[in-house]
MDAnalysis code that builds the backbone (N, CA, C; Angstrom):
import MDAnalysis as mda
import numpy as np

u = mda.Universe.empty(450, n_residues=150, atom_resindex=np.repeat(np.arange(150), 3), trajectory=True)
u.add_TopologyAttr("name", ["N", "CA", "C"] * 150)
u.add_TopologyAttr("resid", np.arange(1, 151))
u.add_TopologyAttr("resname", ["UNK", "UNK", "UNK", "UNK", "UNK", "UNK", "UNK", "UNK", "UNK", "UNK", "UNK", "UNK", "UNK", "UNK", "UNK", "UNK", "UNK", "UNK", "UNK", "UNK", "UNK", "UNK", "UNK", "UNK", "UNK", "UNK", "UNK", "UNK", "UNK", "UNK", "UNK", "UNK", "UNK", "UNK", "UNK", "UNK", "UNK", "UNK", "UNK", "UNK", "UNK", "UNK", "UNK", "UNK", "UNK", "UNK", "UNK", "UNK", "UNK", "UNK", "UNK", "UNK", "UNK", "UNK", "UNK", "UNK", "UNK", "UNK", "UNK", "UNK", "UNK", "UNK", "UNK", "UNK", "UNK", "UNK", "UNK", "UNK", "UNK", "UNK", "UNK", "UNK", "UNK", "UNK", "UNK", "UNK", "UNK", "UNK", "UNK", "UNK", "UNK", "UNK", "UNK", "UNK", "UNK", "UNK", "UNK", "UNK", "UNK", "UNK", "UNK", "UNK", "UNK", "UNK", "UNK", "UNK", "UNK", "UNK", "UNK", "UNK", "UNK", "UNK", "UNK", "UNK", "UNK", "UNK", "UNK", "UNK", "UNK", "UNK", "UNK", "UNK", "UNK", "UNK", "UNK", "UNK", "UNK", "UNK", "UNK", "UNK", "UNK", "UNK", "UNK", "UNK", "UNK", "UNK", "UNK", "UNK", "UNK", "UNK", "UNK", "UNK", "UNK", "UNK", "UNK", "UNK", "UNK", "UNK", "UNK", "UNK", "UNK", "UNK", "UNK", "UNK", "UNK", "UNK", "UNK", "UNK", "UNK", "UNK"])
u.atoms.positions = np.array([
    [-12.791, 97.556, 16.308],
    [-14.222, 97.513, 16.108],
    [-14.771, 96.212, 16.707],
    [-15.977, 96.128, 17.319],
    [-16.476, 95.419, 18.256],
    [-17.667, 94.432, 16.814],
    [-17.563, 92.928, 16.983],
    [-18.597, 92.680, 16.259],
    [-19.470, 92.528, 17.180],
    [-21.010, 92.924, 16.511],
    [-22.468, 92.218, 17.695],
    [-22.562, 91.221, 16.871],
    [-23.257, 90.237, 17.836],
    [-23.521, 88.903, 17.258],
    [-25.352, 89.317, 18.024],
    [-26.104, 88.735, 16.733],
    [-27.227, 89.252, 16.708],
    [-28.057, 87.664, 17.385],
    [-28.535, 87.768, 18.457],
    [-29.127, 86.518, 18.991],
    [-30.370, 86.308, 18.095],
    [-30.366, 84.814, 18.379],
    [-31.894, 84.251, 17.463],
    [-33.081, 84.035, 18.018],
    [-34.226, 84.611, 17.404],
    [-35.469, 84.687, 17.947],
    [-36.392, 83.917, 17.359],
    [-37.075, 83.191, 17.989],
    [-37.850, 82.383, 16.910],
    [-39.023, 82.955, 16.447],
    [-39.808, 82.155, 15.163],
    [-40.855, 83.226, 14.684],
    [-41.856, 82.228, 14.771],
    [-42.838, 82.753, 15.087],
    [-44.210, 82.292, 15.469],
    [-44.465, 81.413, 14.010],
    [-44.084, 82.670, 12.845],
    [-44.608, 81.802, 11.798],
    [-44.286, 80.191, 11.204],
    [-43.108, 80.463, 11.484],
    [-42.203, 79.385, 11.223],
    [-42.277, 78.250, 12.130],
    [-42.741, 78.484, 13.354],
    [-43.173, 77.266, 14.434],
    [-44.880, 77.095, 13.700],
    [-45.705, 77.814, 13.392],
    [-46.797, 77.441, 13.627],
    [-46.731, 76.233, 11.889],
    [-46.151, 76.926, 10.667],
    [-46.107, 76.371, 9.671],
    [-45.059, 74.713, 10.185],
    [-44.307, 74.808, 10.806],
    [-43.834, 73.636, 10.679],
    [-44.698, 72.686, 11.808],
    [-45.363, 72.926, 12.307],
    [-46.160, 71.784, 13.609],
    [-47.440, 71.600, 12.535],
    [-48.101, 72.807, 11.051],
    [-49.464, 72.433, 10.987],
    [-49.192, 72.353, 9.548],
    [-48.171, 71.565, 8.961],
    [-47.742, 71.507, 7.872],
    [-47.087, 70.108, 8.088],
    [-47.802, 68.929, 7.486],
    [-47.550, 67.698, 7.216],
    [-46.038, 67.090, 6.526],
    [-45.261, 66.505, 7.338],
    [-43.916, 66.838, 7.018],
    [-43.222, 65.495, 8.071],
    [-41.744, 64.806, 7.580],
    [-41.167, 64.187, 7.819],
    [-39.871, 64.941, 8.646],
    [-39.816, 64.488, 9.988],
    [-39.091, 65.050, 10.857],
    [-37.994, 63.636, 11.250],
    [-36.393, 64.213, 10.937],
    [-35.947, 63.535, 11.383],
    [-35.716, 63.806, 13.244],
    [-35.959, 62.570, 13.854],
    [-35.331, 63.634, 15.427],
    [-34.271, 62.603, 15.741],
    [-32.892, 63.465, 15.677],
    [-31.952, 63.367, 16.626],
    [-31.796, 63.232, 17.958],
    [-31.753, 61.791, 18.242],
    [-31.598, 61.805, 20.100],
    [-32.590, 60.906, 20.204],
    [-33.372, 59.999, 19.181],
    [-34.721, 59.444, 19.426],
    [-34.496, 57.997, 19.252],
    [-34.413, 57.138, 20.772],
    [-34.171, 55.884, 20.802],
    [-35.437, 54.676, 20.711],
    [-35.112, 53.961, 21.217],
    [-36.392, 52.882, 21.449],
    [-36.666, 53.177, 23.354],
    [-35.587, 54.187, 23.990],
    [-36.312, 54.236, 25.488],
    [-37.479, 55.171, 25.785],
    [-38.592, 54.494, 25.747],
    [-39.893, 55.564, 26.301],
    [-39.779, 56.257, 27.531],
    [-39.021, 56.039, 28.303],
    [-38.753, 56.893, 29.162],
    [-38.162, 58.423, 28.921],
    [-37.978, 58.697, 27.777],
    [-36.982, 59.829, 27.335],
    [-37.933, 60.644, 26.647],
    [-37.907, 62.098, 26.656],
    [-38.082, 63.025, 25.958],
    [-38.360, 62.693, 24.699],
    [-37.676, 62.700, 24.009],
    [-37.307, 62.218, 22.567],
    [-38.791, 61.206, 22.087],
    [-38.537, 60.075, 22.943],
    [-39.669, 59.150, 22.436],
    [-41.720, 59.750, 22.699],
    [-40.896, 60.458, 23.648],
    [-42.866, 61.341, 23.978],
    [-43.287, 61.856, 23.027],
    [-41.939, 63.369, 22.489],
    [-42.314, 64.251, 21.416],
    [-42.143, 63.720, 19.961],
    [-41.335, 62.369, 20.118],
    [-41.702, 61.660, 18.423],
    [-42.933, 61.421, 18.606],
    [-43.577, 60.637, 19.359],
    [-44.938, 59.969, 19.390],
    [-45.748, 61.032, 19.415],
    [-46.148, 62.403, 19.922],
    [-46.772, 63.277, 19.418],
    [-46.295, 63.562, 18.050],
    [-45.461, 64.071, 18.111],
    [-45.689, 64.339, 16.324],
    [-46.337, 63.356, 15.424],
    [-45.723, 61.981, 15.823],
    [-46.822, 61.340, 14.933],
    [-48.090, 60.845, 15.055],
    [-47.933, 61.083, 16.260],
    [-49.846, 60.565, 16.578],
    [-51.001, 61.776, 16.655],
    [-50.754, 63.002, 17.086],
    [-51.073, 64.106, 17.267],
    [-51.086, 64.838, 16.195],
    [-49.824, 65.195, 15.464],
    [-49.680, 66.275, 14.037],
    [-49.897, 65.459, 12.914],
    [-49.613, 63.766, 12.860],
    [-49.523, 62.909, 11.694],
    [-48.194, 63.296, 10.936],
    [-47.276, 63.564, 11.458],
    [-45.733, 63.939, 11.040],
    [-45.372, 62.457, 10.914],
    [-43.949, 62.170, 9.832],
    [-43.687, 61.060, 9.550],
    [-42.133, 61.348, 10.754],
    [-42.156, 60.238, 11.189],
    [-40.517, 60.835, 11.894],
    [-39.474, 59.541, 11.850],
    [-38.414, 60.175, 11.712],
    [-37.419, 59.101, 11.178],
    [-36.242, 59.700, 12.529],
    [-36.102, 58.471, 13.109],
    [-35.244, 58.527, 14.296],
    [-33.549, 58.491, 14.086],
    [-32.882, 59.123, 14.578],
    [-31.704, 59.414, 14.032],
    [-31.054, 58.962, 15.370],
    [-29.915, 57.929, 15.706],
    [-29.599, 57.582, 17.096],
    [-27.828, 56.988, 16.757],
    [-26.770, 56.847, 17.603],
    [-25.874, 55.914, 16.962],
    [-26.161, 54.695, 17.264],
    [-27.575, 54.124, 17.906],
    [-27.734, 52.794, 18.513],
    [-28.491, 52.271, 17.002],
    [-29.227, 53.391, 16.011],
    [-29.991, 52.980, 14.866],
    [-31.104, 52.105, 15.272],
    [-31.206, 52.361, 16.346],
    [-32.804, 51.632, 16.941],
    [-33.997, 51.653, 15.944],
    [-34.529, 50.987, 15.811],
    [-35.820, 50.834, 14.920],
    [-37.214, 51.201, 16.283],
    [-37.264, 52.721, 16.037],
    [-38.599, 53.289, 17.137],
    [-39.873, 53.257, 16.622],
    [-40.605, 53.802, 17.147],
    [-42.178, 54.285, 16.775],
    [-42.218, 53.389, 15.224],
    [-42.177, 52.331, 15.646],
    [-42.045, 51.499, 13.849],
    [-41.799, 52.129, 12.545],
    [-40.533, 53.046, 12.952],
    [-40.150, 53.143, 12.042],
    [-38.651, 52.675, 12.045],
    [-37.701, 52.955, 10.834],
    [-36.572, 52.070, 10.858],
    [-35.283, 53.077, 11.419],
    [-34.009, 53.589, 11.845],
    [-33.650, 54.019, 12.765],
    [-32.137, 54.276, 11.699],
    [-31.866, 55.313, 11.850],
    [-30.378, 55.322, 11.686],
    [-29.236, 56.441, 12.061],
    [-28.347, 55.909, 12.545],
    [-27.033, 56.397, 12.995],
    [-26.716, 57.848, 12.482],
    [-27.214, 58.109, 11.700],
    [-26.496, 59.892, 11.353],
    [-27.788, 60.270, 10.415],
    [-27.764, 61.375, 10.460],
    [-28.446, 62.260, 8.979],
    [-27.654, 61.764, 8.177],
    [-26.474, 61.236, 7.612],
    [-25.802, 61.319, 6.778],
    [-26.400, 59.682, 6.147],
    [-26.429, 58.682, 6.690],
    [-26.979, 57.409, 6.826],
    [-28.311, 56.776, 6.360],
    [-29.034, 58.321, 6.618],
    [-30.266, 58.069, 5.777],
    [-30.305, 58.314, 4.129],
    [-31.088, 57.357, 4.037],
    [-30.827, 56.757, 2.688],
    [-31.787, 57.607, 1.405],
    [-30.654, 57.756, 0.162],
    [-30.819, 58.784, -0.956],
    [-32.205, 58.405, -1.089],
    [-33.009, 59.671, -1.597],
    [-34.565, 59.401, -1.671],
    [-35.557, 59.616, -1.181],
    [-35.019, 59.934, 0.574],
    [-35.750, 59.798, 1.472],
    [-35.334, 61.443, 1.699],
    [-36.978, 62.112, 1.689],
    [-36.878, 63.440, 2.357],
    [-37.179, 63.763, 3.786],
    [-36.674, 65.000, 4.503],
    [-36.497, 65.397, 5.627],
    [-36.677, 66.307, 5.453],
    [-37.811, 67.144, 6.509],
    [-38.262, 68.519, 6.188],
    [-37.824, 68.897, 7.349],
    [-37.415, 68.501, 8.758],
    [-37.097, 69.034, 9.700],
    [-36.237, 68.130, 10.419],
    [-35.115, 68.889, 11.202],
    [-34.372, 68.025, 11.625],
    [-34.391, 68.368, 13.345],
    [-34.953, 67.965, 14.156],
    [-35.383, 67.930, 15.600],
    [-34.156, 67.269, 16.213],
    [-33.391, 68.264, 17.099],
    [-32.116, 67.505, 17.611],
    [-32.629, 67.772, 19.093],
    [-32.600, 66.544, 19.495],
    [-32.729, 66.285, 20.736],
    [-31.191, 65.846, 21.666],
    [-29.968, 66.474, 21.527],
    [-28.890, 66.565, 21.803],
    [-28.362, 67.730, 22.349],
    [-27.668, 67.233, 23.512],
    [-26.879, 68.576, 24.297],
    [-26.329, 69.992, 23.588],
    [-26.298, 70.752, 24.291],
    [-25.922, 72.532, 23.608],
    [-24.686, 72.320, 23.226],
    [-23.835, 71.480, 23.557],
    [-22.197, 71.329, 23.845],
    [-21.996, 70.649, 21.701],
    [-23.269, 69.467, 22.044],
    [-23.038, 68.680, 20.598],
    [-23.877, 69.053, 19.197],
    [-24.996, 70.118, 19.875],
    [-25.636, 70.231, 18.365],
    [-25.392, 71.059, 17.435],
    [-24.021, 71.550, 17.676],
    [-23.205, 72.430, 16.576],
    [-23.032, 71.551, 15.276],
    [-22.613, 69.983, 16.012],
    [-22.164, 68.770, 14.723],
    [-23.394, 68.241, 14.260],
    [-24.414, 68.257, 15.032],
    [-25.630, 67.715, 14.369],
    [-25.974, 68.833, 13.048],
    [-26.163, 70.411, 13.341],
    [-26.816, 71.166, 12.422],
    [-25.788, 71.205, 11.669],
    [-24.607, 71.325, 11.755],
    [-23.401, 71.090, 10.589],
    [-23.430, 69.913, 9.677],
    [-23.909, 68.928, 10.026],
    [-24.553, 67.712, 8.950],
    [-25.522, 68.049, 8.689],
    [-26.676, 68.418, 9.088],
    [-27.862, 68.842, 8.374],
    [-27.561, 69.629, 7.236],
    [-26.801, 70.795, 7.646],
    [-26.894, 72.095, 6.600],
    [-25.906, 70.824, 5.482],
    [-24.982, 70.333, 6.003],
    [-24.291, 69.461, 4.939],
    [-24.801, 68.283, 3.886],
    [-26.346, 67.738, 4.775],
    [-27.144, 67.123, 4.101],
    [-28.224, 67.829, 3.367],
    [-28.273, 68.625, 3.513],
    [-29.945, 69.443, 3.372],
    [-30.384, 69.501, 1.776],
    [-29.315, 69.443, 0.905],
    [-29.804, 69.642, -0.151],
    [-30.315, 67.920, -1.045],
    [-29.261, 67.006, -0.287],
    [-29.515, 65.703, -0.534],
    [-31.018, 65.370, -0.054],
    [-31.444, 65.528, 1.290],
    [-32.373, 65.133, 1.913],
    [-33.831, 66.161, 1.877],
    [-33.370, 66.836, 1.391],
    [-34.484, 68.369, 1.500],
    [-35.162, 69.032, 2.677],
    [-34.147, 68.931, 3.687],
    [-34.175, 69.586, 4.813],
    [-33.944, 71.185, 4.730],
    [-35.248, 71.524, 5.532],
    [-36.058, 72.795, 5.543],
    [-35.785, 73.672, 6.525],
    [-35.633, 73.093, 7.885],
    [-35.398, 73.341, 9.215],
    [-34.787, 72.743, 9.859],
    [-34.779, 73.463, 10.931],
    [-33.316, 72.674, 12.539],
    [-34.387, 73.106, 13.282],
    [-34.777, 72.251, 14.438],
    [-35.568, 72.555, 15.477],
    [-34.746, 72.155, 16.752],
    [-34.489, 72.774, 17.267],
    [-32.650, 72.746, 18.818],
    [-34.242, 72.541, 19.865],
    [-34.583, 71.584, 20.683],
    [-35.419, 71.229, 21.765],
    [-35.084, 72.009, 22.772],
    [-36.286, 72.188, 23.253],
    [-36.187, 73.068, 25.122],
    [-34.521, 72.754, 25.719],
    [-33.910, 73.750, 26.505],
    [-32.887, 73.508, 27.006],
    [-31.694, 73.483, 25.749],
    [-31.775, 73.740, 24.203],
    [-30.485, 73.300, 23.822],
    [-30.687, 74.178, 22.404],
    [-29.232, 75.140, 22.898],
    [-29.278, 76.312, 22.677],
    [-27.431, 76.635, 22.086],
    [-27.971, 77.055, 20.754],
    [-25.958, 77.188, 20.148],
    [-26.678, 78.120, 19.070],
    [-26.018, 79.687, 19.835],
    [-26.518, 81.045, 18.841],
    [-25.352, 81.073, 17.487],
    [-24.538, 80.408, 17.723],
    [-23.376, 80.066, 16.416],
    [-24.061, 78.920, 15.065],
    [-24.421, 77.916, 15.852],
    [-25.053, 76.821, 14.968],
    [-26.439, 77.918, 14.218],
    [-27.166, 78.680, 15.113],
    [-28.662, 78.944, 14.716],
    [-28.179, 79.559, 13.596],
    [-27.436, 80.385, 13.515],
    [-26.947, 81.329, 12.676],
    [-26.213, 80.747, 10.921],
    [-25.311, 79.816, 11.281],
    [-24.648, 79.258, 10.330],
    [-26.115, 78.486, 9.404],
    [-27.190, 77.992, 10.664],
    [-28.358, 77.075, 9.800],
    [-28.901, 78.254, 8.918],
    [-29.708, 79.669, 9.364],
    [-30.038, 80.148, 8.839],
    [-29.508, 80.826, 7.644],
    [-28.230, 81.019, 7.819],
    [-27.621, 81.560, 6.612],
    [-27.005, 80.337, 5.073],
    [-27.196, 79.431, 5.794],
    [-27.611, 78.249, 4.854],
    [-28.815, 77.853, 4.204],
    [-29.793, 79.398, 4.646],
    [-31.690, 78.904, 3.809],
    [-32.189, 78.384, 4.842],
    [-31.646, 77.798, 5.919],
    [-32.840, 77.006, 6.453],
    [-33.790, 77.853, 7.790],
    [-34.670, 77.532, 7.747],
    [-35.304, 77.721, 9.294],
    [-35.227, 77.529, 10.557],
    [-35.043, 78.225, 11.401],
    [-34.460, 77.494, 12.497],
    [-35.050, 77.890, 13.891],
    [-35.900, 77.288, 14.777],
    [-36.379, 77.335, 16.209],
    [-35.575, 76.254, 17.147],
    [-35.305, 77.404, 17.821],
    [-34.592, 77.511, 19.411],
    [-34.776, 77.188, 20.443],
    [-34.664, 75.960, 21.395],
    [-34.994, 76.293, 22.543],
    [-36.159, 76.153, 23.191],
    [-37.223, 75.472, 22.444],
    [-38.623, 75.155, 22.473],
    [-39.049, 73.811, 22.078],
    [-39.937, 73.495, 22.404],
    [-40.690, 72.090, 22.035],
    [-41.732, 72.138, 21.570],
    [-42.024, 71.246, 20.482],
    [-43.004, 71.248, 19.486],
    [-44.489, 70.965, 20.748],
    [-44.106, 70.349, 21.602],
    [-45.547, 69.964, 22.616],
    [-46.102, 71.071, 23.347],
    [-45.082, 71.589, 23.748],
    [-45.243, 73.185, 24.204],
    [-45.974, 74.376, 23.743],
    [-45.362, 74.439, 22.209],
    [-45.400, 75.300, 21.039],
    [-46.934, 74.761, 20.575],
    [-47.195, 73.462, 20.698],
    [-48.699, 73.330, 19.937],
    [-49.835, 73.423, 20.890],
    [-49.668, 73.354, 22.007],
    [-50.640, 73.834, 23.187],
    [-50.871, 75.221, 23.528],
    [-49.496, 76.090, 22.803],
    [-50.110, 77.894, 23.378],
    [-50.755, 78.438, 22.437],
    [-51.689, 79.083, 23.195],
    [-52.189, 79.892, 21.998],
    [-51.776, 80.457, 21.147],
    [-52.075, 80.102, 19.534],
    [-51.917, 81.205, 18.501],
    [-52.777, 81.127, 17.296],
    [-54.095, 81.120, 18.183],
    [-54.815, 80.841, 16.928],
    [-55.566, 79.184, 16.183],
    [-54.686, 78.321, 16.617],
    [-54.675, 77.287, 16.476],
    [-54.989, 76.001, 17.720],
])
C-alpha cells in the first residue's frame, strides 16, 4: 500500500489573522545586517503591522532594538511568541520548527511562518499536527500588499 503525503496549502485565513492580529513574532535568521531579508521584513512587521519581534540568530545580535537570542529555546520563561518566522534554508528549518513545536507550549507559540523560497512538507505537517498554524513559502510583505480585502 502506497502512503499519499498530503501537501500543505496555506489559508488565506490564517495569513490574513496573523499579519492583522497584534502579536510577537519571533524571526529566525534576523541579524543586525540590513542588507538581508530578514532585517526588511522584521522592520515591516514592526513598523508597518506594530508586531513586537524578537530576533532569534546564533550571533544573538541585539536588532531593531530589541534584545537578540541564539535559539527559541534561549528565550527567556515569560516571554510569549505567537509566531515563529524562520528565515532559514529548506535543508535547516525542519530543526527550527522541531524547537518551536518543542517550545510552543513554554512560549505560546501559535504558528510557523517558513519565508518565500523555504519549503519542508514534513516539518509543515509535524507543526500542524502539533496545533499549530502553519504558512509556507510566502512573505508577510507580499501577503500584506495582495488583495484580500484588506
Amino acid at each position: 500500500m502506497t502512503e499519499t503525503r498530503r501537501l500543505h496549502r496555506n489559508d488565506d485565513t490564517v495569513i490574513t489573522r496573523l499579519l492583522h492580529t497584534t502579536a510577537t513574532w519571533a524571526v529566525v535568521g534576523l541579524s543586525a545586517n540590513t542588507s538581508r531579508s530578514a532585517y526588511g521584513v522584521a522592520r515591516f512587521l514592526q513598523e508597518t503591522l506594530g508586531h513586537q519581534v524578537i530576533p532569534v540568530h546564533p550571533r544573538a545580535e541585539h536588532t531593531l532594538g530589541e534584545a537578540g537570542y541564539a535559539s527559541l529555546s534561549a528565550i527567556p520563561d515569560g516571554t510569549t511568541v505567537d509566531v515563529v518566522d524562520c528565515f532559514v534554508n529548506s535543508a535547516r528549518v525542519g530543526a527550527v520548527v522541531d524547537e518551536a513545536i518543542d517550545q510552543a507550549e513554554r512560549l505560546g507559540i501559535k504558528a510557523i511562518w517558513l519565508q518565500l523560497g523555504v519549503v519542508d512538507q514534513d516539518a509543515a505537517q509535524r507543526a500542524k499536527e502539533a496545533g499549530l498554524s502553519v504558512v509556507m513559502d510566502t512573505c508577510p510583505k507580499i501577503e500584506y500588499s495582495t488583495p484580500s480585502g484588506f
